[in-house]
C-alpha positions as CSV (number, residue, x, y, z in Angstrom):
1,X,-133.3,-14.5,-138.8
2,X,-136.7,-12.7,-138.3
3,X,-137.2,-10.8,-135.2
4,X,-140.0,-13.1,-134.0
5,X,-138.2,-16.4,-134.7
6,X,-135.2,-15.0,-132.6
7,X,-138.0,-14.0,-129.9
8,X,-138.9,-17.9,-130.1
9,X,-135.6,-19.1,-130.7
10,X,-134.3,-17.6,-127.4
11,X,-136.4,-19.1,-125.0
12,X,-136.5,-22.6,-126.4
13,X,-134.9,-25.5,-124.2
14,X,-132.4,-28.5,-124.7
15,X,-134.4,-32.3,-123.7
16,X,-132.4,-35.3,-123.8
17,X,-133.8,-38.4,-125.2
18,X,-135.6,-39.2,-122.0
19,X,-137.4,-35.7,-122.1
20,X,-134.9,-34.3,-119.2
21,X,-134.1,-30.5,-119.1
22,X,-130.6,-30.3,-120.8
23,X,-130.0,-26.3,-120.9
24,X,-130.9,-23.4,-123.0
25,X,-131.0,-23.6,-126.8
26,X,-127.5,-22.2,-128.2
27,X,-129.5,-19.2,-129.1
28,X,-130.2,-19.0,-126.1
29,X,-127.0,-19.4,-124.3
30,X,-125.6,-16.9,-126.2
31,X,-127.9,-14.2,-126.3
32,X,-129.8,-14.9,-122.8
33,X,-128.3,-12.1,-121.0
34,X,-129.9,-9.0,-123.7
35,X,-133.2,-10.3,-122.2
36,X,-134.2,-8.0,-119.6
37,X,-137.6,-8.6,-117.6
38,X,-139.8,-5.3,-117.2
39,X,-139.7,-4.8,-113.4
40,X,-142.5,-1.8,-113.6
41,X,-145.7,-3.5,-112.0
42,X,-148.7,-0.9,-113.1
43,X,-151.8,-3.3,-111.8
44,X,-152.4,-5.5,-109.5
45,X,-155.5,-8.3,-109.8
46,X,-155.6,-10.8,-107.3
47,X,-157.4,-13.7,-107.7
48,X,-161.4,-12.4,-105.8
49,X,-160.2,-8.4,-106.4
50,X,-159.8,-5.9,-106.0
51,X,-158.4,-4.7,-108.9
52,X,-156.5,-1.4,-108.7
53,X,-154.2,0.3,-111.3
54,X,-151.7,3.2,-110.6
55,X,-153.7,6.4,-110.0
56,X,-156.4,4.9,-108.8
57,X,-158.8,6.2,-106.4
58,X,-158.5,3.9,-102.9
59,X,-161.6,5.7,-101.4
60,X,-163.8,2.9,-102.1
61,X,-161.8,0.9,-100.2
62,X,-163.2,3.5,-96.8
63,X,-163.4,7.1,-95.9
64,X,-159.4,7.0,-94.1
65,X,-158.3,6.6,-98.0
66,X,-160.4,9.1,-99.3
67,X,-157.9,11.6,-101.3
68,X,-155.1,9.2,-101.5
69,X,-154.6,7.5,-104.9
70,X,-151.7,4.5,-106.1
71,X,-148.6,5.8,-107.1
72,X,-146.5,2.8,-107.2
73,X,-146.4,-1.2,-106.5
74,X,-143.5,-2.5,-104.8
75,X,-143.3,-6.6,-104.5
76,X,-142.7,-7.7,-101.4
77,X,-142.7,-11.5,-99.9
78,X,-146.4,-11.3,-98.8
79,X,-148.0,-9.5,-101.4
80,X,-147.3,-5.8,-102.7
81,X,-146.6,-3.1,-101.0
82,X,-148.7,0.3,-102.0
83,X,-147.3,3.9,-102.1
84,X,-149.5,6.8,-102.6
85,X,-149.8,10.6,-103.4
86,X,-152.5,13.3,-102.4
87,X,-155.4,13.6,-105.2
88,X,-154.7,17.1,-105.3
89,X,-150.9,17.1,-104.5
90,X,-149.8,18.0,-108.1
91,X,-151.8,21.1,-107.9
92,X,-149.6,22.1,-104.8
93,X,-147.1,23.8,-107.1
């Protein structure tokens, strides 16, 4: 089997005849747990903005973030949480 019909193959479902969810495909059931979701979140784009990526600049959101720029996203139940580094932190060394 190709690459990209296991890729589709994988993910497809069972129906019954009256169109009810049944389970995975057998593909599927036996090969569901190699697929891994990518946890890393490197944007975020709420629906309105802002847009921000890692190591961006958050001094356009007011002069108390000027300097400070995203390092990470952590998911939390109300949003995302943002850590940041110095601008100028890596030139510390």
């Amino acid at each position: 089997m190709h690459i990209e019909d296991f890729k589709e193959a994988i993910h497809e479902s069972v129906y019954d005849e009256n169109d009810r969810y049944v389970g995975p495909s057998v593909i599927g059931k036996q090969y569901q747990n190699l697929v891994k979701s990518n946890p890393w979140i490197s944007m975020v784009d709420p629906s309105g903005g802002p847009h921000i990526n890692e190591h961006s600049k958050l001094d356009i959101f007011g002069e108390e973030l000027k300097g400070l720029c995203v390092q990470r996203f952590e998911p939390i139940e109300t949003g995302y949480k943002i850590y940041t580094y110095g601008e100028f932190d890596h030139l510390d060394d």
